[in-house]
C-alpha positions as CSV (number, residue, x, y, z in Angstrom):
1,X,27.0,8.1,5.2
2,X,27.3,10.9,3.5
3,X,23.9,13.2,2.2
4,X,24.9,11.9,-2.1
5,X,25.5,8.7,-0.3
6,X,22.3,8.6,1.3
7,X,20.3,9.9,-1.5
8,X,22.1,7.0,-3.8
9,X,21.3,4.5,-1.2
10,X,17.6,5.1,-1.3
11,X,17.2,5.9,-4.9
12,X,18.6,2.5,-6.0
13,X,16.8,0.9,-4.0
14,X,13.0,2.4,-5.2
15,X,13.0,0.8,-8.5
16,X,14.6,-2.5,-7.2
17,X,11.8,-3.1,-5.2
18,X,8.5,-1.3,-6.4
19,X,8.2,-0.5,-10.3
20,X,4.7,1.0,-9.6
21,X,5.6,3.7,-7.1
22,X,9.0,4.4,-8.8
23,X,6.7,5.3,-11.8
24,X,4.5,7.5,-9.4
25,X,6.8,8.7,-6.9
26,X,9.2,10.9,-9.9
27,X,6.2,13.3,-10.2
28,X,6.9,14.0,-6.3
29,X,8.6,18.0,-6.4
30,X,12.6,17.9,-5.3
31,X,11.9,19.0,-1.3
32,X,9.3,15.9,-1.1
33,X,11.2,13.2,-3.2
34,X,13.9,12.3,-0.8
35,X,11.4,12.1,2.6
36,X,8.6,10.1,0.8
37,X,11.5,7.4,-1.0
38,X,13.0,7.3,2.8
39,X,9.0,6.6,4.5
40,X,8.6,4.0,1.4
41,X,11.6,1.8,1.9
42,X,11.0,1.9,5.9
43,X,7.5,0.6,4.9
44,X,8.7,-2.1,3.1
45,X,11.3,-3.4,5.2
46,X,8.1,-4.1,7.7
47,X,6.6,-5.4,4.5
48,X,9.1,-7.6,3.9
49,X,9.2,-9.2,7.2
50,X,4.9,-9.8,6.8
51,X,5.5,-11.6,3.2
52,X,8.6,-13.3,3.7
53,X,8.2,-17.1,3.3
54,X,11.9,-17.0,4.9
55,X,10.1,-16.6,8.5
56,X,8.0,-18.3,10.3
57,X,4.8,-16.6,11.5
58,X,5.1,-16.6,15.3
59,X,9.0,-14.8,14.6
60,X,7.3,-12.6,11.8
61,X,5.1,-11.0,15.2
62,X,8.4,-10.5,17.5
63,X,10.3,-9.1,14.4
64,X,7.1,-6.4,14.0
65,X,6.4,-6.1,17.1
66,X,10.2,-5.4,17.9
67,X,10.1,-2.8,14.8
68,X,7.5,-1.2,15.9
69,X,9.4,-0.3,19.6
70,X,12.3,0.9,17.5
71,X,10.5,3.7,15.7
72,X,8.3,4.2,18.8
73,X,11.7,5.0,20.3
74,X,13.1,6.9,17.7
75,X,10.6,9.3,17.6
76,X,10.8,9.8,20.9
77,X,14.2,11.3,20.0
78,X,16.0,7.8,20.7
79,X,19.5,6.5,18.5
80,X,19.0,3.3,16.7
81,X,22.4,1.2,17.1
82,X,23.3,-2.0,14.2
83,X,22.5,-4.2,17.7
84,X,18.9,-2.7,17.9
85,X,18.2,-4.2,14.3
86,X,20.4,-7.5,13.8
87,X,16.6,-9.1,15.8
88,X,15.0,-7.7,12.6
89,X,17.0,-9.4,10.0
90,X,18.7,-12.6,12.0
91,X,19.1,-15.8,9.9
92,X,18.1,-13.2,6.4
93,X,20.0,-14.5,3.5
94,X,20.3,-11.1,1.2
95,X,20.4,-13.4,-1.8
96,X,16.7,-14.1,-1.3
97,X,15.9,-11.2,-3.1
98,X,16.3,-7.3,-3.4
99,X,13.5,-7.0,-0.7
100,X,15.1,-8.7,2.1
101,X,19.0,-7.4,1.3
102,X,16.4,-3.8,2.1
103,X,15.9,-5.5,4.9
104,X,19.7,-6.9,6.3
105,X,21.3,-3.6,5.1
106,X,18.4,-1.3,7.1
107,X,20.8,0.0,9.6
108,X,21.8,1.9,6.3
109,X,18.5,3.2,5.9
110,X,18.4,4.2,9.6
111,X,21.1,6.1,9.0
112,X,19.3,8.5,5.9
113,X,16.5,8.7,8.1
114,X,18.1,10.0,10.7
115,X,19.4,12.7,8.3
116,X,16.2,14.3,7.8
117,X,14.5,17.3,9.6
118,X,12.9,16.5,12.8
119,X,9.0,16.8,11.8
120,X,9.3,14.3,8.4
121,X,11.4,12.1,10.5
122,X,9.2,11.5,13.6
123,X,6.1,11.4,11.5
124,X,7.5,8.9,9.2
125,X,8.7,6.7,12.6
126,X,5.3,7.3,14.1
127,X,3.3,6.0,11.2
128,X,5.6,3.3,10.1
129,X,5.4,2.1,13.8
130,X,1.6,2.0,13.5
131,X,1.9,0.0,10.5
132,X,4.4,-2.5,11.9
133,X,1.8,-3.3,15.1
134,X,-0.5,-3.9,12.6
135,X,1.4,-5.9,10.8
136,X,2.4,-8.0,13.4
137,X,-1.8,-8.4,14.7
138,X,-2.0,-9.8,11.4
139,X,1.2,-12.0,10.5
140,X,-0.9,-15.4,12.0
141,X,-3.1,-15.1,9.3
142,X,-0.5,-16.4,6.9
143,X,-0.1,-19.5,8.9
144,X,-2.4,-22.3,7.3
145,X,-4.7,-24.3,9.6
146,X,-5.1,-28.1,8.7
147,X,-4.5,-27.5,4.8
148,X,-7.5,-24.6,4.4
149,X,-6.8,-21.0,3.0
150,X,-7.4,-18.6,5.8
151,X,-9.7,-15.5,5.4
152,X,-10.5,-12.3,7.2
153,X,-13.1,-12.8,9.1
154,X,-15.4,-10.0,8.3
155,X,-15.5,-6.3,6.6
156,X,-14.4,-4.6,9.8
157,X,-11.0,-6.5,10.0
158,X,-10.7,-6.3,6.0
159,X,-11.0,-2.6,7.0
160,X,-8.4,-2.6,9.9
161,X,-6.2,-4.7,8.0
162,X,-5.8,-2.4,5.1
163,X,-5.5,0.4,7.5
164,X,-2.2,-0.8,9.1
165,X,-0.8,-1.8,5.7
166,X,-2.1,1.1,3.4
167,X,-4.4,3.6,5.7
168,X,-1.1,4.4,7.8
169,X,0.8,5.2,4.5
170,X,-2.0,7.7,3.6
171,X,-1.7,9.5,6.9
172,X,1.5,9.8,6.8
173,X,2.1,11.3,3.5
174,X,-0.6,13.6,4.3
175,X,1.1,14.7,7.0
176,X,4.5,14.8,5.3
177,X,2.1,16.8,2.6
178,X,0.8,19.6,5.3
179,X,4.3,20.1,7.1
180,X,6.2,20.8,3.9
181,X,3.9,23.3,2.5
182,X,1.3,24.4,5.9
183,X,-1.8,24.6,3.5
184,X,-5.0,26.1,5.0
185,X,-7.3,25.0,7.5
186,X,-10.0,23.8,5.0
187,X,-7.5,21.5,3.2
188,X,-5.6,19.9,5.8
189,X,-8.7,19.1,7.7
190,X,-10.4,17.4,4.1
191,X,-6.7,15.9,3.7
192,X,-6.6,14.5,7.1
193,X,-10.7,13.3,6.5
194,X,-10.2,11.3,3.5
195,X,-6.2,9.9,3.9
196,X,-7.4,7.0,5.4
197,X,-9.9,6.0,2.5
198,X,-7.8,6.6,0.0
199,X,-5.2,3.9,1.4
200,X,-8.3,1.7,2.0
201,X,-8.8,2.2,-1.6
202,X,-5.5,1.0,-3.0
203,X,-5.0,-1.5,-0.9
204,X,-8.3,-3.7,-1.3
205,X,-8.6,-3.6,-4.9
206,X,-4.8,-5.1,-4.3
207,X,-6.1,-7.7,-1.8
208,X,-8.9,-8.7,-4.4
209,X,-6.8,-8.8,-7.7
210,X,-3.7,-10.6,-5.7
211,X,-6.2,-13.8,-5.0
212,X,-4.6,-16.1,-7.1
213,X,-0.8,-15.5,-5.7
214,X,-2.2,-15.5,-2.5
215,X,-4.0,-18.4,-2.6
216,X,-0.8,-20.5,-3.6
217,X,0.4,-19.2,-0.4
218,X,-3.2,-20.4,1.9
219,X,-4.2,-17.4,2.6
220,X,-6.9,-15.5,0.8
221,X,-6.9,-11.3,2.5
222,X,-10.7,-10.6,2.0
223,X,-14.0,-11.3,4.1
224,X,-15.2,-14.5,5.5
225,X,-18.8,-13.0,6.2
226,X,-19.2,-11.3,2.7
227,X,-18.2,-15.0,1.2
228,X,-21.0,-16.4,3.1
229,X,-23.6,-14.5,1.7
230,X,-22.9,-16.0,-1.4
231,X,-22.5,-19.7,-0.1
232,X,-18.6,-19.4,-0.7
233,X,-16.0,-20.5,1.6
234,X,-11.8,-19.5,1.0
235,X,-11.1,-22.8,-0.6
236,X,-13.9,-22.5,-3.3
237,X,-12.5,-18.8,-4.6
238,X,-10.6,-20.7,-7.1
239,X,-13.3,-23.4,-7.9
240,X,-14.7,-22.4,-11.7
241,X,-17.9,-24.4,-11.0
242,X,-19.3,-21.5,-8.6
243,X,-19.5,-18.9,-11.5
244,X,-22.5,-17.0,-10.4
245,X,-21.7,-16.8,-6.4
246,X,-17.9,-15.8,-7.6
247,X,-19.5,-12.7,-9.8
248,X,-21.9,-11.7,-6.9
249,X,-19.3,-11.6,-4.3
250,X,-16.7,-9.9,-6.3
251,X,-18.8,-7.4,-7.5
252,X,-20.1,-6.6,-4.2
253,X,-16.1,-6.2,-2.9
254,X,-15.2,-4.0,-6.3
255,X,-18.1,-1.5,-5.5
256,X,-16.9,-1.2,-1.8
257,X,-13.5,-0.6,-3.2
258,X,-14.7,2.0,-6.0
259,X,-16.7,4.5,-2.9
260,X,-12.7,4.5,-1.5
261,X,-11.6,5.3,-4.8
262,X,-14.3,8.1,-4.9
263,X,-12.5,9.7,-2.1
264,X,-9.4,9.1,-3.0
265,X,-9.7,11.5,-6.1
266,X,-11.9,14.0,-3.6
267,X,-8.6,13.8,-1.7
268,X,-6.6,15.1,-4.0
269,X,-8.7,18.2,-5.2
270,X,-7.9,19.9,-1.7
271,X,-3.9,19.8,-2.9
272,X,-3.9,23.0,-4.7
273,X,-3.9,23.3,-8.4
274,X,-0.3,24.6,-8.1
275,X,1.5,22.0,-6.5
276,X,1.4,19.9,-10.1
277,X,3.9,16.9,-9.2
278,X,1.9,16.1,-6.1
279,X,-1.2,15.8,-7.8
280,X,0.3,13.9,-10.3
281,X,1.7,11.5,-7.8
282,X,-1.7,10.6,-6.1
283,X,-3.4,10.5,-9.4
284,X,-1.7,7.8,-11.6
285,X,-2.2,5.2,-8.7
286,X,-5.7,5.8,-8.4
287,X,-6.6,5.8,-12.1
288,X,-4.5,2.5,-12.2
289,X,-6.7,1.1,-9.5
290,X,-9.4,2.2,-11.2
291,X,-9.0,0.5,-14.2
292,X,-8.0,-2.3,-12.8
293,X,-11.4,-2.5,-10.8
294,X,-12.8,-2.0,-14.2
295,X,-10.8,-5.3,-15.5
296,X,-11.6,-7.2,-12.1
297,X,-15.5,-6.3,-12.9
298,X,-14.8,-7.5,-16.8
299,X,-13.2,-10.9,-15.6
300,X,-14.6,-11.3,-12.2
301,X,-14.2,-15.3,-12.1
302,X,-10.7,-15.5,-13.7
303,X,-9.9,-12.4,-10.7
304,X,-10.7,-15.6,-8.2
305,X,-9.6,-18.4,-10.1
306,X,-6.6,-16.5,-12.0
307,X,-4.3,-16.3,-13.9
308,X,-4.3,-13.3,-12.4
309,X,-5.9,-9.7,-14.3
310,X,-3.4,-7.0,-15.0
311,X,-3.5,-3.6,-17.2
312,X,-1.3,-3.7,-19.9
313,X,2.0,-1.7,-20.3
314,X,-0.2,0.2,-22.6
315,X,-2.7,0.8,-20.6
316,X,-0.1,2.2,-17.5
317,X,1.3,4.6,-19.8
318,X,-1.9,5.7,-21.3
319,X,-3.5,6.1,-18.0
320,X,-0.1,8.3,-17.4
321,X,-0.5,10.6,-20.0
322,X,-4.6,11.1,-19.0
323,X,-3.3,11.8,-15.0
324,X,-1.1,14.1,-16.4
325,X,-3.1,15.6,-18.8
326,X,-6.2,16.0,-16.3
327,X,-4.8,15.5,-12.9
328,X,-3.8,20.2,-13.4
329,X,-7.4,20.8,-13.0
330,X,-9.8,20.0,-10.1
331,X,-12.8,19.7,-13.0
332,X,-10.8,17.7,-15.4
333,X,-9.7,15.1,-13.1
334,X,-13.6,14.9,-11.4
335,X,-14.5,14.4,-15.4
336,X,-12.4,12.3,-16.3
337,X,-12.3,9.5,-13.7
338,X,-16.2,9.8,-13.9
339,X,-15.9,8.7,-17.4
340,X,-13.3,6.0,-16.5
341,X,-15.7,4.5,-13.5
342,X,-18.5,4.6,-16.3
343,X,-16.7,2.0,-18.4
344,X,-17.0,-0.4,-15.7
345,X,-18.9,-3.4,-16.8
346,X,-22.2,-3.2,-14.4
């Protein structure tokens, strides 16, 4: 393929697949665009293989686990060949959706990847390959047992599981971050500290407003222990009749996820003032999950029992306009999410 090939290939793909991080991801300067659209799609082909209810869950495991060999391999400097994928997407109808015809045609992406410089490649490979072995540790949860909605057992694996699927994304595009522009010592190193949470962040205020979607499927991706303090087991989430431990237990979850958010916007004060687009592009997300935790907090029963709570349209693009309004100034971005977590019914 050739370079406007590639390019093409991967930037009709983004909006196919993700409206949210097609609306973030234009902010990104020219010399990062290309690399972080590449990481992205590669994320979600492993993605892909997690949520499809095309495969079963023992064959969603070898398919990750087999993944995560390839870019193990490849960033050891290995070639990918079209036989070292066809295990990935065997028996994949592409008609099932634009996610898995990402996910038939990925020797194409293989190909754009291998286009890029040496460092973004093997760090995109290296953290991608994390987050398929973590994927894979986790692909039996989908599998229901006897009719009941599985769980995570506790907070630690809610942790580890947001880690693979989110955390690794946050390490790698710090990394992709600190080898296109080699910022100092003191802001790699509060970079590199924070990255993880501010995956963390995102990704568990998706695992508690995605209960209602997930529960059609049996599983439910939040903590078995926290549900217990509040007399709660998977299978009553979505019972109205349990009102007051439904509150208690998602408020307790929304304030674990808000500290993640906390660092997420510490995060990114230590990319300087000057690189605009980046900023931009880690603020929106977090002032969207923000303000959805606010909305999760307002309706904390319907969260559970759904339908499911959303921002508005209006809401996105207003919370747009305020990242990119505030997101310029260290001080105005501290401010201004301060006064956006204050709205937050208590």
């Amino acid at each position: 393929m050739t370079d406007k090939a590639n390019k093409q290939f991967v930037n009709e793909f983004i909006p196919r697949v993700s409206r949210t991080f097609a609306l973030a991801i234009k902010f990104l300067p020219m010399e990062l665009r290309h690399p972080v659209f590449t990481a992205y799609l590669l994320c979600r082909v492993a993605d892909t293989i997690e949520d499809s209810p095309h495969i079963q869950p023992d064959d969603k495991r070898i398919r990750l686990m087999h993944l995560n060999k390839l870019l193990l391999s490849a960033a050891d400097g290995a070639k990918t060949s079209p036989n070292d994928l066809t295990p990935l997407y065997q028996g994949i109808n592409p008609e099932h959706g634009h996610d898995h015809r990402l996910l038939v045609e990925s020797l194409k992406l293989f190909d754009v990847l291998a286009e890029l410089p040496d460092e973004k490649r093997k760090i995109i490979y290296h953290w991608a390959g994390e987050m398929a072995f973590g994927m894979a540790e986790f692909s039996q949860i989908t599998a229901r047992h006897d009719n009941q909605i599985v769980a995570i057992d506790n907070v630690a694996q809610w942790d580890r599981y947001c880690y693979y699927v989110a955390g690794t994304v946050g390490h790698m595009l710090t990394e992709l971050f600190i080898s296109e522009y080699r910022f100092d010592t003191n802001a790699a190193d509060g970079m590199l500290r924070l990255c993880d949470s501010f995956g963390l962040g995102l990704q568990k205020v998706n695992t508690i407003k995605d209960v209602p979607g997930d529960m059609a499927r049996g599983v439910v991706f939040l903590p078995k222990d926290i549900m217990t303090k509040y007399s709660l087991t998977p299978d009553l989430l979505s019972d109205i009749k349990y009102e007051a431990p439904l509150t208690d237990f998602v408020r307790e979850l929304t304030e674990m996820s808000g500290h993640h958010l906390d660092d997420a916007i510490e995060y990114t004060t230590f990319i300087p003032e000057r690189l605009k687009g980046v900023r931009m592009f880690l603020a929106v997300p977090v002032l969207l999950a923000r303000a959805t935790l606010n909305l999760i907090n307002k309706f904390p029963v319907q969260t559970m029992v759904g339908p499911a709570v959303k921002i508005s349209h209006a809401d996105v693009a207003r919370l747009t306009a305020m990242a990119k309004l505030h997101s310029p100034s260290n001080a105005a971005l501290k401010k201004y999410y301060s006064k956006l977590k204050a709205r937050s019914p208590s």
